[in-house]
C-alpha positions as CSV (number, residue, x, y, z in Angstrom):
1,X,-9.1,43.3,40.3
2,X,-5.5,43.6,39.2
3,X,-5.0,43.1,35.6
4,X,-1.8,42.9,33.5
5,X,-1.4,46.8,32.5
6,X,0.6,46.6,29.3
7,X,3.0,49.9,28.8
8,X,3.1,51.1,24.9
9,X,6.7,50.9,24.2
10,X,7.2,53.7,22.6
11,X,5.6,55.4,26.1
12,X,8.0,53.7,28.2
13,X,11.3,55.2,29.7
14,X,14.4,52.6,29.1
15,X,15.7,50.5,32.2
16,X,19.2,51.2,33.3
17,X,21.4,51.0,30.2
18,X,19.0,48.1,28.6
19,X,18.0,48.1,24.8
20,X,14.4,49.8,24.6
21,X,13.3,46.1,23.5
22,X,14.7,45.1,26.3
23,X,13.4,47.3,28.8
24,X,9.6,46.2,26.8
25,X,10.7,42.5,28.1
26,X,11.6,43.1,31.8
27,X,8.7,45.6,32.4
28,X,6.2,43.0,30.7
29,X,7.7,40.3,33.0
30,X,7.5,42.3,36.2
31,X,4.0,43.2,35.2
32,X,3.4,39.1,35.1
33,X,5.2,38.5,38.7
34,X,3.4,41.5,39.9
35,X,0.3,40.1,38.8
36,X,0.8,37.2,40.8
37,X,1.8,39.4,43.9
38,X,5.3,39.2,43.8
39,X,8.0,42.3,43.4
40,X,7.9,44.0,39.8
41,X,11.8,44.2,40.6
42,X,11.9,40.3,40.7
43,X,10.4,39.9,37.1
44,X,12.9,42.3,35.7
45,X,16.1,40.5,37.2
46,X,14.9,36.8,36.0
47,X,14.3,38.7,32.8
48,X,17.7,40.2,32.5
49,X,19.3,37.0,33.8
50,X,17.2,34.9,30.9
51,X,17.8,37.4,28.0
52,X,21.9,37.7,28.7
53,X,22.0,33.7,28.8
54,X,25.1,34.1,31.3
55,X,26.2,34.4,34.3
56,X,26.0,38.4,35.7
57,X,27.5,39.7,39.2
58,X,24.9,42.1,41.3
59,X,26.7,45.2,39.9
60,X,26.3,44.2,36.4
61,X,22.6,43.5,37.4
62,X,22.6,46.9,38.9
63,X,23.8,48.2,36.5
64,X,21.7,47.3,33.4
65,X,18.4,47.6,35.5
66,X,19.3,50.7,37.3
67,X,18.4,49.3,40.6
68,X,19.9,50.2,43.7
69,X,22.7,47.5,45.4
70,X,20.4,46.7,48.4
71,X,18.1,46.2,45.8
72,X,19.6,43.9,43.9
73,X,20.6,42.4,46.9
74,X,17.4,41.5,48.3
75,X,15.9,40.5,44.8
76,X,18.4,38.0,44.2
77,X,18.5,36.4,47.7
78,X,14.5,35.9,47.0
79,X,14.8,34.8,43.9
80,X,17.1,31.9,44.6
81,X,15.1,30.6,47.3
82,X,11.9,30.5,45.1
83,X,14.5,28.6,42.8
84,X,14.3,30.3,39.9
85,X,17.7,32.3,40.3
86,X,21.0,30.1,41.0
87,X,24.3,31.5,42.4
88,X,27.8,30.7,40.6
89,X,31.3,31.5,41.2
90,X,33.4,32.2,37.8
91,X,36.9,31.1,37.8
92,X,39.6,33.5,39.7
93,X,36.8,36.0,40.4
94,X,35.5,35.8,44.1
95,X,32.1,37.5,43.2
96,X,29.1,35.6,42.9
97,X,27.3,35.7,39.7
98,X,23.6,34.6,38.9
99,X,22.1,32.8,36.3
100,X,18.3,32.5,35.5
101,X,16.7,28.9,35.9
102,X,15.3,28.1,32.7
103,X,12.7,25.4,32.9
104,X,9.7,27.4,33.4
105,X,7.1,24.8,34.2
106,X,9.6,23.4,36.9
107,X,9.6,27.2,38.4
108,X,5.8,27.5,38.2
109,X,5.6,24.4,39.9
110,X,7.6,25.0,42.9
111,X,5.5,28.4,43.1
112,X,2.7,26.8,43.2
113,X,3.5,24.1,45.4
114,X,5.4,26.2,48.0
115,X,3.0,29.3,47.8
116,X,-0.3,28.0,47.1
117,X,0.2,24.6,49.0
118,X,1.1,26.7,52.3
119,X,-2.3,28.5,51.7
120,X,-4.2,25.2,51.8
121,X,-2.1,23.8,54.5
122,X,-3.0,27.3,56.5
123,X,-6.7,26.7,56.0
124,X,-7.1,22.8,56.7
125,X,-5.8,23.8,60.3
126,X,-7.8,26.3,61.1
127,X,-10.4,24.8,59.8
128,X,-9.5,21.7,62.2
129,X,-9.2,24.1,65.1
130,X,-12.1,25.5,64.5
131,X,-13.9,21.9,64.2
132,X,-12.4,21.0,68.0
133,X,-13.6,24.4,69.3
134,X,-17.4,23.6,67.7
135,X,-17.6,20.3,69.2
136,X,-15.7,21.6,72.5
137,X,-18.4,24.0,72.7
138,X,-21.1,21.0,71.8
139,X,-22.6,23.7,68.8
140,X,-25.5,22.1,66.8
141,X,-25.1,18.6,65.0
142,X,-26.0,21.1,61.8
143,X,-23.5,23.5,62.0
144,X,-21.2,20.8,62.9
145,X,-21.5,19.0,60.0
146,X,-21.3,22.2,57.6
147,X,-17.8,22.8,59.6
148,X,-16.7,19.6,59.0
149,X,-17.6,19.1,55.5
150,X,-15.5,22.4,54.9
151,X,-12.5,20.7,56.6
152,X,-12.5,17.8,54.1
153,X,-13.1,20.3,51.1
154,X,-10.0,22.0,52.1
155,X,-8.3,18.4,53.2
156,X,-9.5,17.2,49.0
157,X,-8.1,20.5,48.0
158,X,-4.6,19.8,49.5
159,X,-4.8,16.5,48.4
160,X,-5.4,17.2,44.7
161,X,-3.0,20.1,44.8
162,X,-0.3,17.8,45.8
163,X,-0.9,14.8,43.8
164,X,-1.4,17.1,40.4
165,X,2.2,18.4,41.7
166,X,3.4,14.9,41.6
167,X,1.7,13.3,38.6
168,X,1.1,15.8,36.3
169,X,1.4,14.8,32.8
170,X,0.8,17.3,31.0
171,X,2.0,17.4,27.5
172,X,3.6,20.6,26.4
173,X,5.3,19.0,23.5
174,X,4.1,21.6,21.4
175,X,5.1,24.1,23.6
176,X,8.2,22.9,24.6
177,X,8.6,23.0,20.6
178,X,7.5,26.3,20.8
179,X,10.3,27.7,23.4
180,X,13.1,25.1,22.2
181,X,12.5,26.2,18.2
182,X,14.0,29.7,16.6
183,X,11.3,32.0,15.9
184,X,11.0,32.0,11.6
185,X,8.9,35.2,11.7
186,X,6.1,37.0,13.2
């Protein structure tokens, strides 16, 4: 199993031109996305784009992360169609910039909605196939019925998946305090 493999700071090589507290911050974030089988490379740009609070063009983004342009290029394109990258244009300067999305439980829900809910979507239709090819093949009333109560499991699962997407309530007051507040030490 795939754990989150911390790197010691003092152990770790800087990224690009970033700040050795920095580079601590994008390699613990790609350690997260990688975790949840994503690119390392895509933790460290959303990191970068969060930290600098602005606007930066791929060759600033290059630049600080060391990454190659196709690189940057293909992490950014990804990135905005998960949503949690956005493209700008700045005034009188024709090349696109990109600026991290901030509201992380918005992100995490589109994740999980788009990756996870394809997942369950994928297994309530084979499952469904594989329900008409049982009964096509007129396979015992027992089996049957196992195969079909693993279809509505899945069809429950998809259900609850989708309604906790939409009705969620969940109150984070204290840890939207949390993010929103300056940190007052340790």
């Amino acid at each position: 199993m795939k754990g989150y493999t911390r790197h010691r700071a003092e152990d770790a090589a800087a990224i690009g031109t970033l700040a050795p507290w920095e580079s601590l911050i994008a390699d613990a974030i790609g350690n997260v996305i990688e975790f949840w089988n994503f690119k390392r490379s895509h933790g460290a740009v959303w990191a970068l784009l969060y930290l600098r609070g602005r606007p930066l063009d791929a060759a600033a983004i290059q630049a600080e992360l060391g990454m190659s342009k196709g690189g940057v290029s293909m992490a950014v394109r990804e990135l905005e169609q998960w949503g949690v990258v956005r493209r700008t244009r700045s005034p009188g300067d024709s090349a696109w910039h990109y600026v991290a999305e901030t509201d992380f439980f918005g992100m995490i829900g589109k994740v999980v909605a788009e990756r996870e809910g394809a997942l369950v979507d994928s297994v309530v239709r084979d499952l469904t196939r594989a329900e008409a090819l049982a009964v096509e093949r007129s396979v015992d009333e027992a089996e049957l019925e196992r195969v079909q109560r693993m279809r509505r499991l899945a069809e429950f699962v998809s259900m609850a998946l989708r309604t906790f997407l939409k009705t969620a309530n969940l109150d984070i007051g204290a840890t939207k305090d949390a993010l929103d507040a300056p940190d007052e030490g340790g």
